[in-house]
C-alpha positions, 0 to 999 in steps of 0.5 A, spaced: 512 476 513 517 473 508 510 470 504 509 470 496 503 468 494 498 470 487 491 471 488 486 469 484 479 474 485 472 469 486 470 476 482 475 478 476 470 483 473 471 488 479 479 487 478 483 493 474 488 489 471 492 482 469 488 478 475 493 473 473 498 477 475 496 479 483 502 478 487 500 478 495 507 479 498 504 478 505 499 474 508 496 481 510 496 483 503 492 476 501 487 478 507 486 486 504 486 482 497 480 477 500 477 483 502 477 488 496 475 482 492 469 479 496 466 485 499 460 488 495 461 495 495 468 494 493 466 497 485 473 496 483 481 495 485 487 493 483 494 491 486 501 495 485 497 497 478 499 504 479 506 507 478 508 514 483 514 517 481 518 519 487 525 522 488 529 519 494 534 524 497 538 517 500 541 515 493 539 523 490 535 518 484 527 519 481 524 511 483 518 509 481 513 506 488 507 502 486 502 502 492 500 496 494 492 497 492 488 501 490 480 501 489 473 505 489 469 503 494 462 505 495 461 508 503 456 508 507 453 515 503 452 511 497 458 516 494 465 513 491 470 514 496 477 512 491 483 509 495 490 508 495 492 503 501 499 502 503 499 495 507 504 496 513 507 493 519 505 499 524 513 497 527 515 501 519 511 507 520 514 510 524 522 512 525 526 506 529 528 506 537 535 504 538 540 509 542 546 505 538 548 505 531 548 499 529 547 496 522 540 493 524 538 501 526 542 504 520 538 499 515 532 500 518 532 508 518 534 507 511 528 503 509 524 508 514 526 515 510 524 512 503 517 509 505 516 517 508 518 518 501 513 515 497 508 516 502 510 524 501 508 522 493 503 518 494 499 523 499 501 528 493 498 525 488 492 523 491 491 531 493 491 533 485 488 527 483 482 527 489 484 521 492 485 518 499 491 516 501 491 510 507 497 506 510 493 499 514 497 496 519 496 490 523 491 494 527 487 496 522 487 489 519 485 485 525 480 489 528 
């Protein structure tokens, strides 16, 4: 999914944020962007707007994770469900398979401990700050 792009909302009102500085980094990304932008129940919504400090025991140092989205969405209810949303290959949700050690398995477990730790902080966040954390793969997408 090595896909950049910048999107331009057909709704710049609804954008928390610079809306000449939305970068999609995958065509999923663009999809989810598309989405928050033209559904009518989206009241507002930004994308990497949000700083989470985390700490990551793989290099012991504070880092900053910016989720891909955030946004209020009015649910079915009518009441405001705020969201922080993740956008993901269900493959990198969850820890990879190889009985061998190789360079490709030791890359991809590193990348998997630090995204666990900035969902750790994301999902600690949203807890103090009366939010929902979600993680949106392909499956979730697509549907």
């Amino acid at each position: 999914m090595a896909y950049k792009s910048r999107y331009k909302p057909n709704n710049p009102s609804k954008y928390v944020g610079d809306v000449d500085k939305i970068v999609c980094r995958s065509t999923w990304e663009r999809k989810m962007c598309k989405f928050l932008d033209l559904n009518e129940n989206v009241i507002s919504w930004a994308s990497e707007e949000l700083a989470i400090p985390y700490f990551s025991p793989v290099d012991d140092k504070w880092h900053r994770y910016y989720p891909d989205f955030m946004c209020k969405i009015k649910n079915k209810t009518g009441s405001i469900d705020k969201l922080i949303i993740e956008v993901k290959p269900e493959k990198q949700t969850k820890p990879p398979k190889s009985k061998k050690q190789t360079r490709n398995y030791l890359r991809e477990m590193k990348t998997f401990a630090i995204n666990t730790y900035k969902w750790e902080a994301a999902e600690k966040f949203c807890q103090e700050n009366g939010w929902v954390f979600k993680i949106l793969t392909e499956k979730d997408l697509f549907k």
